[in-house]
Each structure stands twice: as structure tokens, then as C-alpha cells.
N, C-alpha and C positions, 0 to 999 in steps of 0.2 A: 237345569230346571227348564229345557223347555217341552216337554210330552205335561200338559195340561193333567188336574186329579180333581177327580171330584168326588167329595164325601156327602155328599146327597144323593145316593143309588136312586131312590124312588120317590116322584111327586104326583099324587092323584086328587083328586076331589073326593071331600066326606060325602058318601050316598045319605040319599035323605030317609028312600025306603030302604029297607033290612030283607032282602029275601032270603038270606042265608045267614049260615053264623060269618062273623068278621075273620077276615084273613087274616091269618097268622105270620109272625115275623122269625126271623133267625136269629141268634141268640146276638150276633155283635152287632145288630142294627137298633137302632131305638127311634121312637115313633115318637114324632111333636104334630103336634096342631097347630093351626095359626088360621085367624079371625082374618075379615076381609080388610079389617084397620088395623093392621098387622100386631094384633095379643097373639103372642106365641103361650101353649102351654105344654108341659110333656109330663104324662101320667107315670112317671118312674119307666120310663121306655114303652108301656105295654101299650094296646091300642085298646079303643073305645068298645064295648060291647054296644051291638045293635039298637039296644033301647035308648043308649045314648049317644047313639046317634041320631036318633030322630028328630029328637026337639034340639042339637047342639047349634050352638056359635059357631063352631068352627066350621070354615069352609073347603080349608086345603091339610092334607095329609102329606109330612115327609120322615123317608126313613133315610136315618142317619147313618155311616158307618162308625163304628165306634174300633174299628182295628189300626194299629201302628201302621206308618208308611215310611218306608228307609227311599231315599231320594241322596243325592250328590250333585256338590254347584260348584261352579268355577266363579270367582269375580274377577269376569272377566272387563265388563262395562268399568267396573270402580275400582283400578288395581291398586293397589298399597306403595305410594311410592316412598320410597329409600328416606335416609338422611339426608344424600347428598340433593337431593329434589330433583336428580336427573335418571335415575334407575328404579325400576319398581319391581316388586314381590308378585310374583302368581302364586296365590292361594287358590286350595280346592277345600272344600267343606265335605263332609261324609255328617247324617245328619236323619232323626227320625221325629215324626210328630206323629198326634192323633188328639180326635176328640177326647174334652175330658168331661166323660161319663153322657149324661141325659141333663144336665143344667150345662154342660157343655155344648150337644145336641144342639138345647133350647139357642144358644146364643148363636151358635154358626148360623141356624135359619135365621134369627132375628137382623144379622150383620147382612146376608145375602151375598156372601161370596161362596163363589161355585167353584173357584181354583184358589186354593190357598197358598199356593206354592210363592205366589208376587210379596205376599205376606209376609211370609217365614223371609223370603231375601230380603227383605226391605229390611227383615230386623236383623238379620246377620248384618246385613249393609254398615247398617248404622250402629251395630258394637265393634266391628270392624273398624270405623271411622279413624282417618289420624294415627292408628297403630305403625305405621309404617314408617312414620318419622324420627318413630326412638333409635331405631335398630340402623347401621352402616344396610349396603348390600351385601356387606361378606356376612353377616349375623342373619342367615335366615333362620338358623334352629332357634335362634335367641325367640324370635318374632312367633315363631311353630309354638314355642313352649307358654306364652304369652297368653295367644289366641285360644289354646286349649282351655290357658288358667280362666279367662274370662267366659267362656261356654261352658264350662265342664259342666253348670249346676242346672238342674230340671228349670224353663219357664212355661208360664201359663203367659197367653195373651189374652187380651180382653175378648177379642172374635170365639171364645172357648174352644181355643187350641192347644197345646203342651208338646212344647217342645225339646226333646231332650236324645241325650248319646252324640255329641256335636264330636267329631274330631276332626279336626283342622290339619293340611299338609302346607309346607311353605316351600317354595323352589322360587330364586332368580327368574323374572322371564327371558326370552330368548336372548334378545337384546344384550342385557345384563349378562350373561353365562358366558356371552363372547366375551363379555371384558375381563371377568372374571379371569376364565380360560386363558389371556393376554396378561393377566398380573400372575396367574401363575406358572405358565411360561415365561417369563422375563425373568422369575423368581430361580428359575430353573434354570437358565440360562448364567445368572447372575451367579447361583452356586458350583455350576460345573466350569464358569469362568474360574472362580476365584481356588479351583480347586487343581483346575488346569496351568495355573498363575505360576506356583512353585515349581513344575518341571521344566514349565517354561523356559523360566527367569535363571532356570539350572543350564536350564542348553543354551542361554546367552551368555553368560558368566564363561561357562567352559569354550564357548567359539570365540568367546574376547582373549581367553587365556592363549590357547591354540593360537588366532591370527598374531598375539603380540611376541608369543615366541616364536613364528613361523616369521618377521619382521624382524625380529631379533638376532635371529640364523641367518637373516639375505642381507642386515647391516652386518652381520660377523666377518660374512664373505665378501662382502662388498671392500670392505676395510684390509682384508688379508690380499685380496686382488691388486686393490691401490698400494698397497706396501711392495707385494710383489714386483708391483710396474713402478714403482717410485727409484729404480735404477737401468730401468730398461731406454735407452735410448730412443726421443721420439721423432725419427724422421723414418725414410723409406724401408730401408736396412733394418730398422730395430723392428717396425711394424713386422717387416713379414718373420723374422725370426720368433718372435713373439706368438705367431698366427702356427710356426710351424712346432712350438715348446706345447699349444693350447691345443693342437689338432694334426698329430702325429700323422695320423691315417692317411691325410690329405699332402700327402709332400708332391704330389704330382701340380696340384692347384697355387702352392708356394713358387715352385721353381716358372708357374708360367706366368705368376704375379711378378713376379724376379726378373725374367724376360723382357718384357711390358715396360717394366719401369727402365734399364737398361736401353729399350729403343725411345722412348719416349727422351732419355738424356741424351741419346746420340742425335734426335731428331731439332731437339733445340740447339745444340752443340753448332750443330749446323747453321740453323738458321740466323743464330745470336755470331756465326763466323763469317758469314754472306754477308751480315747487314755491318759489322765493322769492316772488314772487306772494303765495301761499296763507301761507305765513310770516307775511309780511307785516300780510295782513288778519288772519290772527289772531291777533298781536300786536298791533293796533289796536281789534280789538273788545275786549281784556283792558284794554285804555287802559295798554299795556307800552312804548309809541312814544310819546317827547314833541315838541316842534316842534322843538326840538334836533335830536335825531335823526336827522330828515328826510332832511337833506343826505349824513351819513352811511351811510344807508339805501338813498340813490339812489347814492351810490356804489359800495357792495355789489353791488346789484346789477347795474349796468353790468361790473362789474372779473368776476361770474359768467358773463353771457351774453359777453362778449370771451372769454374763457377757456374755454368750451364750443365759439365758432364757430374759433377757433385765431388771431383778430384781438390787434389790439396792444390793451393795457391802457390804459385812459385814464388821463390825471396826476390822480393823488389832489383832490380841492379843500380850502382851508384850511378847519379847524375852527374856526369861531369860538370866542372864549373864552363865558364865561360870569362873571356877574359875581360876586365873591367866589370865584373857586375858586385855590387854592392848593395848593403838592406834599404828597402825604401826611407826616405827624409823625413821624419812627423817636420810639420811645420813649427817653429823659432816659437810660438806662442798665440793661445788661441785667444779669442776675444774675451772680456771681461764680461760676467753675465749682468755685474750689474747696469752696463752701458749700451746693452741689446733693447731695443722697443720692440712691441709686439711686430710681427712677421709682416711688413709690408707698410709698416705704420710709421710715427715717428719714433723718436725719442723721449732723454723723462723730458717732464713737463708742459709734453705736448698732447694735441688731446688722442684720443684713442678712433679708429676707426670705426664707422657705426654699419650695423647688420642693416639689410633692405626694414623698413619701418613703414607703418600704420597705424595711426594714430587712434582708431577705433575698430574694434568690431565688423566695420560697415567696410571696411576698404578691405584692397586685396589682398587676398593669402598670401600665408605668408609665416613670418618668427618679425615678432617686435620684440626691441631691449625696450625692459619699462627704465626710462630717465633716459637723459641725453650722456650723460656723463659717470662714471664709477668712483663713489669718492674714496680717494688715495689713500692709501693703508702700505703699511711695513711688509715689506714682500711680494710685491703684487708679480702673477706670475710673468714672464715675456711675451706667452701667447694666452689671448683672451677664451677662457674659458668662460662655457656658456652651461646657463643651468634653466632644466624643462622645468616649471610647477604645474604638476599634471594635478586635476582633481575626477574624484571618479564618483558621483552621484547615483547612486543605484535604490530601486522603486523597492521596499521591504514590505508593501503594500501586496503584493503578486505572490500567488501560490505557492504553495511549499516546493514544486515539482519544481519551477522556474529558478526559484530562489537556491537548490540543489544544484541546478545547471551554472547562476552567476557565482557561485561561490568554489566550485572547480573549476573557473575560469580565474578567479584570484587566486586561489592556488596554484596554477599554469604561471599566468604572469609573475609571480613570487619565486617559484623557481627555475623563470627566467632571466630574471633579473638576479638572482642570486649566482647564476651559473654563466654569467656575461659583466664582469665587474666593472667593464670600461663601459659599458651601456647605462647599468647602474649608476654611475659616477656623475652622470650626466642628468640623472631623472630625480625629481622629487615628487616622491606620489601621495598621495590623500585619497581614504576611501569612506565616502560620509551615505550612511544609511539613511533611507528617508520614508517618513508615515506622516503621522497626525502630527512627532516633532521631528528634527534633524538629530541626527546622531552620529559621532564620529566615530567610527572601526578602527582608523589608522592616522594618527597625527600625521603632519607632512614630516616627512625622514627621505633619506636613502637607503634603499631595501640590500640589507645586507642577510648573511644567513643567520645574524642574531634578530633580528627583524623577524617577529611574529607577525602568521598571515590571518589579514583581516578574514570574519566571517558575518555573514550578513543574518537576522535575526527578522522570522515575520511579525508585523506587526499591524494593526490595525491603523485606517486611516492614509489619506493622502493630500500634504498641505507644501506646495509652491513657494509659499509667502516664507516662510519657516526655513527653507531649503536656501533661496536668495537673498534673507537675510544673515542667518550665518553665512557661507560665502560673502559677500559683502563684509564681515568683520574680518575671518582667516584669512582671507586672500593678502589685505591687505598690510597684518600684521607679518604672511610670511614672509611676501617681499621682502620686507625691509631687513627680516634677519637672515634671509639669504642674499641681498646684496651686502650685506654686512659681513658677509662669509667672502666678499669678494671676486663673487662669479658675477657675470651678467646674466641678469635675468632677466627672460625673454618673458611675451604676453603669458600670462595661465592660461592655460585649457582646459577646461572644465566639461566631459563626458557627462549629459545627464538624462539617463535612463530610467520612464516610467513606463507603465503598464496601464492606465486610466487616466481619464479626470479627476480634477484637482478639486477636493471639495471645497473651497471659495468661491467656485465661478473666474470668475477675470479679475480675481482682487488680487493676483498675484501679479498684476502686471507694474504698480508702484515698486516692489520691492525690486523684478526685474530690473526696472529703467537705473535705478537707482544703483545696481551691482553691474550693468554694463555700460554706464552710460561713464567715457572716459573724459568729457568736462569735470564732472564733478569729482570719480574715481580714476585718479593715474595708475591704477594697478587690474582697470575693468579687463576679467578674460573673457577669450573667447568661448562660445556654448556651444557645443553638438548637441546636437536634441534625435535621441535613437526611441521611437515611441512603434509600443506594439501591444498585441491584449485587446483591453478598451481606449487603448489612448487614443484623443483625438487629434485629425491630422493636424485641422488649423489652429491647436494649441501648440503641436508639437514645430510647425511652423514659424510659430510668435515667439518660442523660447530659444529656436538658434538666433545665431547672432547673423546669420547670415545665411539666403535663401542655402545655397549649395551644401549648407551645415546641419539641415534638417533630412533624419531618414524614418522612414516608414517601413515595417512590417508587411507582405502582401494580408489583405484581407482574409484570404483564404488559409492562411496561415496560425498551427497552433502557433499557444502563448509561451510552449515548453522548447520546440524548436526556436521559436522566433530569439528565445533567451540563451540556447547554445549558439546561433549563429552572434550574438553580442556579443556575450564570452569571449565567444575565437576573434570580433572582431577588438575589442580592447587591448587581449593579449598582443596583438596583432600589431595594433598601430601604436601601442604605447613603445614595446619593444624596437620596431622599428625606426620610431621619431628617434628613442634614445643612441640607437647605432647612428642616425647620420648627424648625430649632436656631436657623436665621441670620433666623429672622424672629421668633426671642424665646418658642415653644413648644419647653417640651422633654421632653413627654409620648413615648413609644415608645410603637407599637404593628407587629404583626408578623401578618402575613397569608400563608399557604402558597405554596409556589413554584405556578407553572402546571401540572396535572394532579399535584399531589402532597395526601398528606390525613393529618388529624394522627394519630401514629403510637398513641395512645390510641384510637381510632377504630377500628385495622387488624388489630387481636388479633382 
């Protein structure tokens, strides 16, 4: 609707004089008058004869058209949107009006609109209105068939117009047609998938079938091969006979493998006959070969070179006796065990010898026996066995990735300790988890192979106090029932590894003083302090027991490495404290994990 229409062809002024007769009109036009205060009249369409014209009111003359006008509109300004309020309908209207009759005439002058077209859209506009909220975007006929029902019937508007023959078209606009177009593609998709699905699923079925018997044929053969060679002799000899039963063709490649091997025995024959040889004479020039000997000597090395050339062993020759020799003397009778003291020590009821000692924490490295003395018990062995109490405090605070890395590191240690029984023997381990509380993974035992391996469990929270309080109860409880086992037990050592700050602040440092301080506790251990992550340094400082006892993580360093270099370094040194335990040293010493530096150093 934008080419402008006007249904007012003709506007002229009524003559006052009449020179002639009054102009005549066309039959679909109709003639209104209209006064200068705008009284519209229309004489049934016709116009005025001259005589009255003269004396009339009226000032202005129009001729009306009274013919049908077919026109077409898009609403394009006001589109119709969807249900969903994001997609909208383009309608097009097809659509005819005209004046109705001479009292219709009369009103179009009287309203003064000279394009009716703004009109008519305005009312299509607003029966339009809101239609478009019923219907999806997929429903445009729905919304077509709607539009039509609501226009189909003839209106007059007040301007004396009539409006009728409306037929309405509905299509998605652009926008929308793409989406359209994408659902039903997809749809299309969706059903030549699901249609495609069954041959599919036919040609996996049958290539699973196919590979498991074609698996089934190479275990057949595999099995009939190993049966075949389950009598074949396997040294040099059976190899290549074997090479020449499986590859006929190639007897030229057998006989020079055959060759090979033959200089290859001549060639050690040799060299394994120089170097007894050279033996030989120079234990002769030392005068270390008596006539005795001899025979013995020549039989060496016959039974060498046979066993270089891959020939059979010659039978031993008898040793002559010698005159006077007789079986060696066991000694008359060996010491009584029960009157043996430990190695170097006294006797019973004297006191036992004591390992280098320190009485706290603070002094030098070392292995301290907690108690000066081991009280007496039925059996006690001759040599003072000594027993580790290792404890192993690990952060359950730290990432899942980290806590992955310390817990294949106790499973290392587990079964090293499992696979080393005399190392074992010597160790009692403890692996206590620690967060918001403490928690125990692994009572103190000795890790045998019915010994379940501890697993650490994250957990939120990080509390100190909680950590040095238990410790403080178990330590001192183990003690006693492992010196009641009759080992000497050396200071605990207690590994404890976080990952951050401790939510108290410094209020762990009571519980501390109180779990190492060996006034109060004659069973206070010793503390590594391995801190990396968020740990900080001068916390992790404050919790060894001793500057050299604290390590630090490089800053630049992840929290996931920094936690395998622990790992390996717990397995590490737990392992190895326990070997120099079970070979009768029970001196500790402690060296930093792999790229970690003591945390005295890192201020």
C-alpha cells in the first residue's frame, strides 16, 4: 500500500452565474456539495441545475468515485509474532474496498481523507492484532485459516467506505524459514540416521563375529605351535633344527647359522683355555699347586673347555687320599644360649649396652632408645633388636591429583616392605590422615602381605592442633606395647606432610610443644616437616623438630609434582632406615626429597 488513491477525481467551485446548462457526470461518480462550514449535501449523486445554483449555500463541488479498488498489503511494520515471542509470520492481504453509494460519497468528503488506503491498514492492523500468539511458527495455515475466518465478512467504516473480498496469505518470515528449514533437516537427518542404524549395527555384529573367530584361529595355532615345541629342545641345536622343520627352503641360511654358532664355541673354548692356562702358571710360579693337585687341576680344566665347546663333561677322576687326612673336628661343645649376653655387652643381669642417645628433639641426629633400660621378660633375645615407630601424617586437605600421587607412593612402600621381610621386621608404620580431624588409615603394625594398604581419602579442612593431639596419645601408648614386645625402641619419627595453612593460625603451637617437648613426654618424636602447595615456609619450619628437619617445595613448583617427589621420598627413607635397622645400625639420617631445599634456607 504505498502508490497513494484517491476517490475524490474532481473538486471545483459552485458558479454563481449559469451560462450554460450544468456539466454532466459519469455514471460511477456522484456529486456532493459542501457549504463553506463544512454541511456536506448530495442530491442522490446528480448535480445541481443552474437555477439552483444561483441562490445556493453551497460553495464547493466533489465528484466522488463510486468504483471497487483491489489493492494488496504486506504487514510488514506490525509482523505477527509466533508463540514462542522469538519468530514471526509474514502476512500479505489481497483486499478490495469502495465508496458506499452517495451517503457514502457524502461521508468520505465530510472525513476529508484523500488516501484511504492508511485507513483500511489501520483496520486490517488492528483485526490482525495478537493473532499471532495463538499459532506455534510451524502453524502458519493454522493462523491463514484464522485470518481469513475474521475478514471474510463485508465492513463499512464510518469514513463511508466498504470493505470487502479480504484474502489473507500466511508464510514464516525469512528468519524463521531458516529455522524451520534446520528442524526439518535435522528431522531428516534424524530419520536416515535411525534408518541407517540397523546395517550399521549388522556390519558391527558380523566384524565382531569375523575378528573373534579370526582370534580364535591365531589362539588355535598359537596353542598347536607351543604343543609342537613343548618337546623341541631349547638350546642352540634345537633352535636351528626347528628354524629348518619351519622353513625347508632356507637350508642354506640354517647350515650358516650352524657355522656361526660352532665358531663362536671354538672361539670361547679358546679363550675360557688361555685364561685357565694363565691361572694356572700363575699359581705355579707362587708354588700355590702341589703334586696333589695336579689331577684335580687337569680336571678343571677339561670340565671348562667341555662346557665352553657345549661337549659332554668328562667323569670326574678319583681323588687320591692323602696320608693322615681325616673329617674336620666340630668343637667338644658349643656355648649354652642361655649364658650368651648381647654381642659385645655383658652378661644376665647386667645392664644392656645403650645406642648413641638424645634426649630431645633439639639435639643431634641420630636413633634414640626411649628408656634407659628394657624391662626383663622370659626370652629376651642375645642380640638387641631394635624397632623403628615410624608415623606418616599426610595433608587429605590437597587436591585430588596430589592425593593420587601420595597414595601410589603407599602402595610402593607396602609393597616394599612386603617384598624385604627383614626390613619389615624392623619397622612399625602408622599412616594417619589429616583435615579438619585426624584420622587413622593404618594402626601402627608390621606391614606384612596380610597388611592392608593404607588409602588416603580428601577431605575438607586443615587443623594442626587435632594432628599433634592424637599423636601425643598414640605415640605414647605404642611405645609401651612395643617395648613390651621386647624390642628397643628407638625415638618415633613422625613424617608430616601438608599442603597449606592451618586454619587456627598459631594455636597449634600448644599442642605441638606438648607432643615434642621430651620433659613432659618421654616418648616425644621426632617431626620432618615436608610442606609444599600453600604451605608456609615459617610454619613448616616451626613444626620440625629441628632446623635440618624442615623441607620446602621450590615455589615454582606444582602441588602434583611436588607430591610424587614425597612419595618417592617416604618410600625412600622409610625403606631404607628399615635395612640399616635389620643389619644392626640404628643411626637416622634424613636427606631432602628430589628438588625440595631445607625450609631454613628458603626465608
Amino acid at each position: 500500500m504505498t502508490e497513494p488513491v484517491s476517490l475524490i477525481v474532481n473538486q471545483t467551485p459552485v458558479p454563481r452565474m449559469a451560462v450554460g446548462p450544468t456539466k454532466a457526470t459519469q455514471p460511477h461518480l456522484a456529486v456532493v456539495y459542501a457549504t463553506a462550514s463544512g454541511e456536506v449535501e448530495c442530491f442522490e449523486g446528480r448535480p445541481m441545475k443552474p437555477s439552483q445554483q444561483v441562490f445556493s449555500k453551497f460553495r464547493t463541488r466533489y465528484e466522488v468515485d463510486l468504483r471497487p479498488q483491489q489493492r494488496s498489503a504486506v504487514l510488514g511494520r506490525n509482523p505477527l509474532v509466533s508463540r514462542d515471542g522469538v519468530h514471526a509470520f509474514e502476512v500479505k492481504v489481497d483486499f478490495a474496498f469502495r465508496v458506499d453509494s452517495w451517503e457514502g460519497a457524502k461521508n468520505l468528503v465530510r472525513s476529508g481523507i484523500s488516501n484511504p488506503l492508511p485507513l483500511v491498514h489501520n483496520y486490517l492492523t488492528s483485526l490482525f492484532h495478537g493473532a499471532g500468539q495463538r499459532f506455534a511458527i510451524e502453524d502458519s495455515f493454522g493462523l491463514q485459516h484464522y485470518l481469513n475466518q475474521r475478514c471474510g465478512q463485508q465492513v463499512t467504516l464510518a469514513q463511508g467506505l466498504i470493505i470487502f473480498g479480504c484474502q489473507v496469505t500466511v508464510q514464516p518470515d525469512e528468519k524463521s524459514k531458516a529455522y524451520l528449514e534446520s528442524l526439518i533437516d535435522a528431522g531428516r537427518r534424524e530419520t536416515l540416521g535411525q534408518a541407517e542404524h540397523v546395517p550399521t549395527m549388522g556390519n558391527v555384529l558380523r566384524e565382531g563375529q569375523i575378528s573373534a573367530k579370526k582370534q580364535e584361529q591365531e589362539m588355535d595355532a598359537a596353542a598347536r605351535q607351543a604343543e609342537a615345541l613343548q618337546h623341541v629342545s631349547i638350546d642352540s641345536e634345537g633352535l636351528i633344527r626347528q628354524y629348518m622343520n619351519t622353513h625347508p627352503e632356507d637350508a642354506a641360511g640354517a647350515f650358516d647359522m650352524l657355522h656361526k654358532l660352532e665358531e663362536a664355541r671354538f672361539a670361547t673354548a679358546e679363550l675360557q683355555n688361555q685364561r685357565a692356562l694363565a691361572l694356572f702358571q700363575a699359581m705355579a710360579d707362587k708354588n700355590l699347586v702341589q703334586a696333589g693337585d695336579l689331577e684335580v687341576m687337569r680336571q678343571l680344566l677339561t670340565d671348562v673347555v667341555g662346557r665352553a665347546t657345549g661337549g659332554a663333561q668328562l667323569p670326574a677322576a678319583t681323588t687320591p687320599q692323602l696320608p693322615g687326612a681325616r673329617p674336620w673336628d666340630a668343637p667338644a661343645q658349643l656355648p649354652a644360649a642361655s649364658t650368651a649376653g648381647p654381642a659385645g655387652g655383658a652378661g644376665p643381669g647386667q645392664s644392656h649396652p645403650q645406642t648413641p642417645r638424645y634426649g630431645s628433639p633439639g639435639q643431634g641426629p641420630g636413633s634414640t632408645v626411649v628408656g634407659d633400660h628394657l624391662p626383663p621378660y622370659a626370652g629376651r633375645p642375645a642380640v638387641p633388636t631394635y624397632a623403628a615407630l615410624i608415623y606418616l601424617v599426610l595433608d587429605e586437605s590437597l587436591e585430588r591429583a596430589c592425593l593420587e600421587e601420595l597414595n601410589r607412593g603407599l602402595s610402593d612402600l607396602h609393597a616394599a616392605l612386603c617384598g624385604a621381610p627383614e626390613v619389615s621386621a624392623a619397622v612399625r608404620l602408622s599412616v594417619l590422615g589429616m583435615a579438619a580431624t585426624t584420622e587413622p588409615r593404618l594402626q601402627l603394625e608390621t606391614v606384612t602381605q596380610g597388611t592392608r594398604t593404607p588409602i588416603l581419602t580428601g577431605r575438607p579442612g586443615l587443623s594442626y592442633s587435632a594432628a599433634f593431639q592424637l599423636l601425643r596419645t598414640v605415640v605414647g601408648q605404642d611405645v609401651a606395647v612395643v617395648k613390651g614386645e621386647g624390642a628397643q625402641v628407638l625415638r618415633p619419627i613422625v613424617y608430616f606432610v601438608t599442603g597449606g595453612p592451618p586454619e587456627e593460625g598459631n594455636g597449634w603451637r600448644d599442642a605441638h610443644h606438648t607432643l615434642t617437648d621430651t620433659g613432659g613426654n618421654p616418648a616425644a618424636p621426632n617431626l620432618i616437616a615436608l610442606g609444599l602447595g600453600r604451605a608456609d615456609t615459617l610454619t613448616v619450619r616451626a613444626v620440625a623438630t629441628r632446623p635440618e628437619l624442615g623441607f620446602m617445595a621450590p615455589p615454582n613448583q606444582d602441588a602434583v609434582s611436588a607430591a610424587h617427589s614425597c612419595a618417592a621420598f617416604l618410600r625412600d627413607s622409610v625403606v631404607g632406615y628399615g635395612r640399616r635397622l635389620a643389619s644392626g645400625d640404628p643411626q637416622f639420617s634424613v636427606n631432602p626429597p628430589d628438588g625440595f631445599r631445607r625450609a631454613e634456607d628458603a626465608f
